[in-house]
N, C-alpha and C positions, 0 to 999 in steps of 0.2 A: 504493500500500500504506500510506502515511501517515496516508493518511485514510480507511483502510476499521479498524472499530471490530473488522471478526471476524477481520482478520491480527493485530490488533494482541492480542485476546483469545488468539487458538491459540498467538500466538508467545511472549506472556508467561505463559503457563498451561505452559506445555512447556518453555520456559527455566526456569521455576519446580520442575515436577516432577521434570527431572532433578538440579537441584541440588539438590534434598530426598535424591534417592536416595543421591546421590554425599555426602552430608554423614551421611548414616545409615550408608552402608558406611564412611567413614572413622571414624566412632564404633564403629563393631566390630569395626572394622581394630585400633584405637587399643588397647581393650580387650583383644583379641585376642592382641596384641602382648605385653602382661604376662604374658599363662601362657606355660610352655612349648609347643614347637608341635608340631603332633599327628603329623608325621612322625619329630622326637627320641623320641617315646616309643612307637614301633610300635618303632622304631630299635635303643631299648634294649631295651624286650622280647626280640627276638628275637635281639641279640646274647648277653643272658644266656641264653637258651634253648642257643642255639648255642656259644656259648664253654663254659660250663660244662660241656655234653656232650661235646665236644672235648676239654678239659683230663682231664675225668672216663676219657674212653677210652684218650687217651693216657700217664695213669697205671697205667693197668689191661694194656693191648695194646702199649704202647708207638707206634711209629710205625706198624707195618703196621695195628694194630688203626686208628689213625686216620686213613690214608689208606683203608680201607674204606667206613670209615664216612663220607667228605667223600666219597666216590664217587657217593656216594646224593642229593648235595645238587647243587641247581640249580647251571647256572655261572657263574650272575651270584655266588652265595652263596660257590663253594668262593675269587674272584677277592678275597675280600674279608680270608680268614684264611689267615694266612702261619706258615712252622714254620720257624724256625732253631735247628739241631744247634749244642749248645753240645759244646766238647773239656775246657770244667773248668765246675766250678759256679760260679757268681757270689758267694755265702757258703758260708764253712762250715757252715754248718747248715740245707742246699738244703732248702724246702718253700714251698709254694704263698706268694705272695706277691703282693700286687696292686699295684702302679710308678704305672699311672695310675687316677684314680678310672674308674667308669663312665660318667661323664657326659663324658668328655673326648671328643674326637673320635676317640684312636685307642686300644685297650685291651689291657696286654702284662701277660704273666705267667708266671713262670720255672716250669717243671714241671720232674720227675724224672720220666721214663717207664718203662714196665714193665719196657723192655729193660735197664735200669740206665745209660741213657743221659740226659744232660740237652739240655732242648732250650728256645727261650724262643719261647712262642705270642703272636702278634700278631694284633689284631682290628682291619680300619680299619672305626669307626663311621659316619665321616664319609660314605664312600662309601656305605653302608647308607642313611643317611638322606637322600642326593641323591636314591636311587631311588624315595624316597618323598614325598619333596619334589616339588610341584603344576610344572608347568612354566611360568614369570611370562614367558618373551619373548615379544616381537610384544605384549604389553598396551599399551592409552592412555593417556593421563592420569596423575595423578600418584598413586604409592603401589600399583602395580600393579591396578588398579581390573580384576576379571574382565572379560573382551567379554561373558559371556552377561549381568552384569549391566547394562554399557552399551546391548547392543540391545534387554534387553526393558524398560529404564526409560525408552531414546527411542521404541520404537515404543507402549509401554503411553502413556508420556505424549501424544506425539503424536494419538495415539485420542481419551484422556481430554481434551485440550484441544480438541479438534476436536470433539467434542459436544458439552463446555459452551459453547464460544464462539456452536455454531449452534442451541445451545437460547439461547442468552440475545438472539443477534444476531437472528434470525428475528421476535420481536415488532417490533421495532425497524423490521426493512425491512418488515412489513405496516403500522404508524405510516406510515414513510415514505407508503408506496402509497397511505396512504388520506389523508394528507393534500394531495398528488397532485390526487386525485382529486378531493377537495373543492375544491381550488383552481380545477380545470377546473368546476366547478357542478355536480357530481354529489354529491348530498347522502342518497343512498340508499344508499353504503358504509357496511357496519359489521365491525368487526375484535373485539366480544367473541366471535362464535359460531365463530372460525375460529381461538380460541386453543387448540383442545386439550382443555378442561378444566382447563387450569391455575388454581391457585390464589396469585397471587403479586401481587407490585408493577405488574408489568408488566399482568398479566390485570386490576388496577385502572386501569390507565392506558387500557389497551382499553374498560373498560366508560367511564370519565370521557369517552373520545375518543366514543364512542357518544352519551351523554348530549349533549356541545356538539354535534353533527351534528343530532342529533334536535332541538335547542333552535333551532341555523341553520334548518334545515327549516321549523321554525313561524312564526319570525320571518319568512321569507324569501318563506314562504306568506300572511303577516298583511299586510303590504309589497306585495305584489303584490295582496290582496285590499282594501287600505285604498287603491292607486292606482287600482283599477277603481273600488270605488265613489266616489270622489273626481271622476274623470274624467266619471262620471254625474250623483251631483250638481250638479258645475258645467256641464253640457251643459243644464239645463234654464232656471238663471236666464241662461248665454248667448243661448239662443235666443228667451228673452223679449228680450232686449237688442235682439238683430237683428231683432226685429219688430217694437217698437217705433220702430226706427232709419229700418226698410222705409215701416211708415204713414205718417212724420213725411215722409219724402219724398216719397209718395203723395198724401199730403193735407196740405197747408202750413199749413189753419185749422185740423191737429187737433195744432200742433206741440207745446203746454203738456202736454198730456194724456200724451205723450210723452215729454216731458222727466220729467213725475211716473213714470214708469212708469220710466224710466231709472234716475231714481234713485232709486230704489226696489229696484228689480234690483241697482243701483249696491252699497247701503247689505246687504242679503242678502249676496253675495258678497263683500265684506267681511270684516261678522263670520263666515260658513263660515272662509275664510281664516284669521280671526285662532285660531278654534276649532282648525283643522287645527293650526298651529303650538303651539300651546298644547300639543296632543297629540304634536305628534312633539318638543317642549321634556321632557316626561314621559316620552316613550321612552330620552331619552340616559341613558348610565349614569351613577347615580350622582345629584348633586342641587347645582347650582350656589349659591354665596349663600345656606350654612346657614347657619342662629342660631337664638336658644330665644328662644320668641314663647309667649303666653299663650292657650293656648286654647279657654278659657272667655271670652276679651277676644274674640275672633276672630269665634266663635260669638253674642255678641251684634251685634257691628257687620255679621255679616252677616244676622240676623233683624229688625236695623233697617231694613236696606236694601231687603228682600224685604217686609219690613212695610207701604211706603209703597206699593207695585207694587198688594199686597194687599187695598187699601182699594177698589180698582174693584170685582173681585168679591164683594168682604164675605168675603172667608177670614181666620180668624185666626189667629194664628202664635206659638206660645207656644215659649220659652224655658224647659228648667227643669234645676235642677244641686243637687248636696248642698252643705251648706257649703264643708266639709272642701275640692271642688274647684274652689270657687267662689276659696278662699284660695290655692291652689297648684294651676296645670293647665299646667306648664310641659313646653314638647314641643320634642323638637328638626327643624327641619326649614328649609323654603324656606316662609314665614307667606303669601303672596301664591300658590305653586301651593295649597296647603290652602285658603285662601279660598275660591279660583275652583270646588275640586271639591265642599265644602258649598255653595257658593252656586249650585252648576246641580244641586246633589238633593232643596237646600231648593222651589229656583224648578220643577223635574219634578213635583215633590209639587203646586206652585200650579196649574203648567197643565193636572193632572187634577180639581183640588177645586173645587169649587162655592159661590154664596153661603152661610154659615153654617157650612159645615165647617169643621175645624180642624187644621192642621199643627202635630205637636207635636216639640221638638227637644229630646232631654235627652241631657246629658254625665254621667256615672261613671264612678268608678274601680274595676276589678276585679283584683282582685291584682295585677300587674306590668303594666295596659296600662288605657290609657283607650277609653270606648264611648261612640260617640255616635251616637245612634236619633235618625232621622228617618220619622217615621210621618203617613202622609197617611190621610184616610176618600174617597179616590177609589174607580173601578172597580177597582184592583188588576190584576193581569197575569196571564194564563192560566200556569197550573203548566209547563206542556213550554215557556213561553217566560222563564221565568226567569232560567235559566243563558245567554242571549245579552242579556239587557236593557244588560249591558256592554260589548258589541262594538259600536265602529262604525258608524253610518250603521242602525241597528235601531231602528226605531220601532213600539209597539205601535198596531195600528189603530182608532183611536177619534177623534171628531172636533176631539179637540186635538192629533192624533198630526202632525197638518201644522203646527206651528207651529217647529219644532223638527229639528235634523239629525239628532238620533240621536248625537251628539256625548257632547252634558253626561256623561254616564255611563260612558262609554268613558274621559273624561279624569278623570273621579273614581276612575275604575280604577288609573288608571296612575299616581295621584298619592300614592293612600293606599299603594301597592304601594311606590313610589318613597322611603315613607317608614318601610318596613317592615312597613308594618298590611297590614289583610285589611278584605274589603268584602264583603256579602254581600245577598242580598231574599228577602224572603217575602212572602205576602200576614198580613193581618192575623187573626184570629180572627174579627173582626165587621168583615171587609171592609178595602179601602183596600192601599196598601206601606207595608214596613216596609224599611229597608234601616239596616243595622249596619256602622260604620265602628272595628275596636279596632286603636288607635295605641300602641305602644313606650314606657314610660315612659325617661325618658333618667336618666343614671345616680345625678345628683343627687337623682331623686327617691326 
């Protein structure tokens, strides 16, 4: 029970309510207690009702007239007014006189009767307002607290916390279950559709627990489809390995040819490798070894680099930037992942361009974020294949499409993402890709 959150709700909810009630009925007890209490004043009523009639009759009839007249009255009533025969009067100048006020408990009053007899009437009030007075034994707690208010404040509260606790607890154990679940690798639980309707913290916390499940899901499907084709790729420069390996001992004179071919396969699986890493270094959350690095500095040294590549096929490769960012293009990030993924979109553009065309790379600043266009006059990418030219191991078919894993783009995915930006292709107007990279201004700028 210590560790169950809906004992500990019902019991503190219901501990709670009764002491509400019991703290309300002592505040109108309290109050209460200031006026007179409503039995004294039935009490007196009917004793002036009663007395005065009495005295009134027994002045008029004397005794017989008043014992007629108490005849007629209940006998709890007649046990309560007593008559003593006086043999001399109490003053000389006998008349109605009142001895104790009304409010006392017991109320006397010396008459002369009709019969020319004196007599002295007694009222006990006291007794009148016992009978009216509520009966307090057998009560609980302190200050006579009624039972009907203590059973209907524990069983009402009781009720009332025992709902709220399994309206609040109940999200709580679907959480549980569905984290559970996900644990065991079921990634197809979802806990907003099964809240009710609710509209609260909790039903945010469902919809949020939904969103990570859905997010695990893709990741977990991306992972498994980035291991297949991984396993693929490398199954094919494997099996050149082992046939070359096979010749080389088939044929002893052909061992050189073999060795080139080794490594050569060798040198392939490698850079795949080094590429793979790169991309699952871009998957980890977050971005190891930030600094603010210049990246209009960046952007040249690596259209130096791609420039020199560029001179076999005669492509040329232009750089171009406003002043204004040519003076200030400070970004904050990991300068070395940012290289690598302009320099395999600048080098994607190369190995679709041809002698005399032209790669063009320009940086700007647009309100709060820098852009930088990389636009090639290649063949461009079929429209329905644009939206995967980012994925993994996806190479358009063209006969530069074999030079290349399918990589560069996937890791320029992860890297602008990695650093807040967004990456996007089209084709161009008059032909070729256009692919748009806008990065974050950091906050000094």
């Amino acid at each position: 029970m210590r560790r169950s959150l809906f004992w500990k709700i019902l019991i503190g909810f219901w501990i709670t309510f009764i002491v509400i009630t019991q703290a309300v009925w002592l505040v109108f007890y309290y109050y209460a207690s200031q006026k007179e209490p409503l039995e004294n004043r039935i009490a007196n009523r009917i004793v002036s009702l009663q007395f005065t009639s009495a005295v009134t009759v027994l002045e008029a009839e004397g005794i017989d007239g008043l014992n007629r007249m108490t005849d007629g009255w209940p006998t709890t009533d007649q046990r309560h007014i007593a008559i003593i025969p006086l043999k001399i009067p109490l003053t000389q100048n006998p008349q109605r006189t009142s001895l104790i006020p009304l409010t006392d408990d017991v109320r006397v009053e010396h008459v002369k009767g009709g019969d020319g007899k004196y007599y002295l009437l007694k009222y006990d009030v006291e007794a009148l307002r016992k009978e009216y007075r509520p009966n307090r034994s057998g009560r609980v707690l302190f200050f006579n607290i009624p039972n009907p208010l203590l059973i209907l404040g524990g069983i009402g509260g009781f009720l009332f916390s025992f709902i709220l606790a399994w309206h609040l607890t109940r999200p709580m154990r679907l959480l549980r279950s569905g984290f559970d679940r996900v644990a065991q690798g079921d990634l197809n639980v979802r806990l907003y559709p099964v809240m009710n309707k609710r509209r609260d913290e909790l039903s945010d916390m469902a919809r949020d627990f939904d969103s990570m499940v859905e997010r695990l899901k893709l990741l977990v499907g991306a992972r498994e489809a980035l291991l297949h084709d991984v396993s693929h790729e490398l199954r094919t420069p494997l099996a050149r390995l082992q046939l070359a390996i096979g010749l080389a001992r088939q044929n002893p004179q052909n061992v050189e040819n073999s060795l080139q071919r080794i490594e050569h396969e060798s040198v392939r699986l490698d850079k795949m490798i080094g590429e793979l890493l790169t991309l699952s270094r871009t998957n980890a959350a977050g971005l190891s070894d930030e600094e603010y690095f210049d990246l209009y500095g960046l952007l040249e040294a690596v259209v130096s680099d791609v420039c020199y590549e560029a001179q076999v096929p005669g492509v040329d490769i232009l750089l171009e930037a406003d002043d204004c960012v040519k003076e200030d293009a400070t970004v904050k990030g990991n300068s070395e992942l940012m290289r690598r993924a302009v320099e395999n979109i600048v080098r994607n553009g190369l190995r679709f361009s041809k002698g005399g065309q032209q790669i063009r790379v320009e940086l700007s600043k647009v309100e709060s974020e820098f852009v930088i266009k990389v636009s090639d006059q290649g063949p461009g990418v079929d429209e329905d294949k644009l939206s995967s030219i980012f994925d993994p191991f996806v190479r358009v078919k063209s006969a530069a499409s074999g030079k290349g894993y399918g990589l560069g783009l996937a890791i320029a995915q992860k890297v602008v993402k990695a650093h807040g930006g967004t990456i996007e292709a089209k084709n161009g107007a008059d032909g070729g890709l256009i692919i748009d990279i806008h990065l974050p201004l950091w906050e000094g700028c």
